[in-house]
N, C-alpha and C positions, 0 to 999 in steps of 0.2 A: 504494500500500500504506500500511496507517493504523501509526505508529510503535507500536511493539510497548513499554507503560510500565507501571508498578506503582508504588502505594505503602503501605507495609507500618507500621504503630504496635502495637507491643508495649508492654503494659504488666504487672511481677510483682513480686513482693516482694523480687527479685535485682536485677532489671533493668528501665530506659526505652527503648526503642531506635524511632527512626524512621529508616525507609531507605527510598528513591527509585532506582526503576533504568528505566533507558530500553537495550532490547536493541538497538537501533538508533541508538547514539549515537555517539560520536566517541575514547571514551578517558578521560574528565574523571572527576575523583574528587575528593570530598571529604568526607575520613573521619577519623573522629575518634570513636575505638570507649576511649579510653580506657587504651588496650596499644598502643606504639609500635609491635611487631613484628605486630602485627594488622594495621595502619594500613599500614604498609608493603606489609604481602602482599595487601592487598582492594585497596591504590592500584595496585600491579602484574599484578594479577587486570585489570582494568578497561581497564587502558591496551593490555593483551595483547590482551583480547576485545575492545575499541570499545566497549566499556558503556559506558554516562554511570552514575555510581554516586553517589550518597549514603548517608550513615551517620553518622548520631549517638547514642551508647549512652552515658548512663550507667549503670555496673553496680557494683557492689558489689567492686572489685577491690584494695579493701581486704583482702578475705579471701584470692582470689587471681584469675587471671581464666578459670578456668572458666565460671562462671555470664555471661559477657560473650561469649564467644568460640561457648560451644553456643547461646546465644538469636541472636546473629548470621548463625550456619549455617541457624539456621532462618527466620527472617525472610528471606534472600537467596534460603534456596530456596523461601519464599512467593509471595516478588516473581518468580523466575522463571517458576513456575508460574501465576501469574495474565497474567503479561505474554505469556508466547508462548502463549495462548487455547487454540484449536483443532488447534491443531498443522497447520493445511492448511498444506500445500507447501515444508515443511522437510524438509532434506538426511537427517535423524534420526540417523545415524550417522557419527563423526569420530574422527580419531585424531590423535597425533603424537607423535614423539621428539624431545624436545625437550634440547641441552645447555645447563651451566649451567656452565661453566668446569670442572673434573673431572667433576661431577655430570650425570647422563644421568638423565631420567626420561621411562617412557611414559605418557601416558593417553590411554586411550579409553572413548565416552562414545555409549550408545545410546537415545534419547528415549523411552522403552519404555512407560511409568506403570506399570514396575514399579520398586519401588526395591532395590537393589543395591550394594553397597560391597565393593571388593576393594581393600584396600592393604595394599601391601608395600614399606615402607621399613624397612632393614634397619642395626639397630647406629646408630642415632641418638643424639648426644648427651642427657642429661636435660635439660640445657635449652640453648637459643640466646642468650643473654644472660641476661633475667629471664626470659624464655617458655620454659615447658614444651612443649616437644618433642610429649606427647603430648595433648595440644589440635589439634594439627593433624588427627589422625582424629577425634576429637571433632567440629571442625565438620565435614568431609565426612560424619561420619553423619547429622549432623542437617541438615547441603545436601539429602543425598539422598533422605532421610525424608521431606521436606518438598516437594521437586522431585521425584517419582519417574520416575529414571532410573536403569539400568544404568551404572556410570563404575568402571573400573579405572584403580590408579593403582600401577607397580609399578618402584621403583626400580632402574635396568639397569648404573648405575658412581656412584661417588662415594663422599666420606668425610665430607664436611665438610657439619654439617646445616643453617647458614645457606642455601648453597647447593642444598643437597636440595630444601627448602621453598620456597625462591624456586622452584626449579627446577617446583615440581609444583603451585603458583597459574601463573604464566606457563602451563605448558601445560596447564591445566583453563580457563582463559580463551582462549586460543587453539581449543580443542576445541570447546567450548562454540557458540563463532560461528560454526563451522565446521557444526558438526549441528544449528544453528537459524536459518544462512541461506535465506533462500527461492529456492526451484527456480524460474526466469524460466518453465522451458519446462511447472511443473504447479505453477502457485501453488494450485489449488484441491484439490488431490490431497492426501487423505490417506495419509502412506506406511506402509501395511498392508495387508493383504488381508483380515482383519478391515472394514478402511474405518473404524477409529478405533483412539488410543492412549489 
């Protein structure tokens, strides 16, 4: 099987971003998007799912880091989308409950090419340190926009949003690898009945 890679160069009046993803990798990260707590959750993203990940962004976060964090979402979900091709003989469908010390969050995530965002995280702090809080749906819409998939993400215990957020990159990375492992017993199968996603 040929390793499943992308490489994605954005360029705007916000934002420079190049990013490198290998679906088939080992965990390795090396990111540097410019928002520590960005950096933190795409390193933990990576290391969950075995992506090899790259990411270097300069953006404009002088102003604040919006304009970093949605061009990010979309560039990943580029690279995803080019990197797993054709969709033959992936699992397409995953899920998992995942805890995070109080925090409990579900996702699941179906390879559809349609795109779809359901999240519910509920009563989150305004922000995690300097990071606003609601950036975090910010990039999963423009993930999903960009990757089109179905991915629900809905928070089931917890209070504390450090942990929330780690909690729902760890298991969007873990999901991920999970509905875009290849089936040994129908690598050539597309899973539809259609016969395409």
């Amino acid at each position: 099987m040929e390793t499943r890679t992308s490489e994605i160069k954005r360029n705007t009046a916000e934002t420079k971003i190049e990013l490198k993803l290998c679906i088939d990798g080992k965990g390795e990260a090396d990111v540097n998007t410019g928002c520590g707590f960005m950096d933190h959750m795409l390193t933990l993203f990576a290391k969950h799912g075995r992506f090899n990940l790259y990411v270097k962004c300069d953006g404009d976060i002088n102003v604040d880091d919006h304009h970093s964090v949605e061009d990010i979402g979309i560039c990943l979900g580029k690279a995803f989308a080019d990197a797993a091709g054709d969709f033959k003989g992936i699992n397409r469908y995953a899920h998992i409950i995942l805890p995070m010390d109080e925090a409990l969050i579900l996702t699941a995530v179906d390879i559809s090419g349609r795109s779809y965002l359901s999240y519910q995280l509920e009563n989150l702090p305004e922000k995690v340190g300097s990071f606003d809080t609601e950036l975090g749906e910010e990039f999963m819409l423009a993930f999903v926009r960009n990757f089109p998939i179905t991915l629900h993400i809905k928070q089931l215990a917890g209070s504390n949003g450090h942990h929330i957020l780690e909690g729902m990159f760890k298991a969007l990375g873990r999901t991920l690898k999970e509905a875009l492992k290849i089936n040994s017993e129908n690598p050539d199968e597309i899973p539809s009945t259609k016969g395409v996603l």
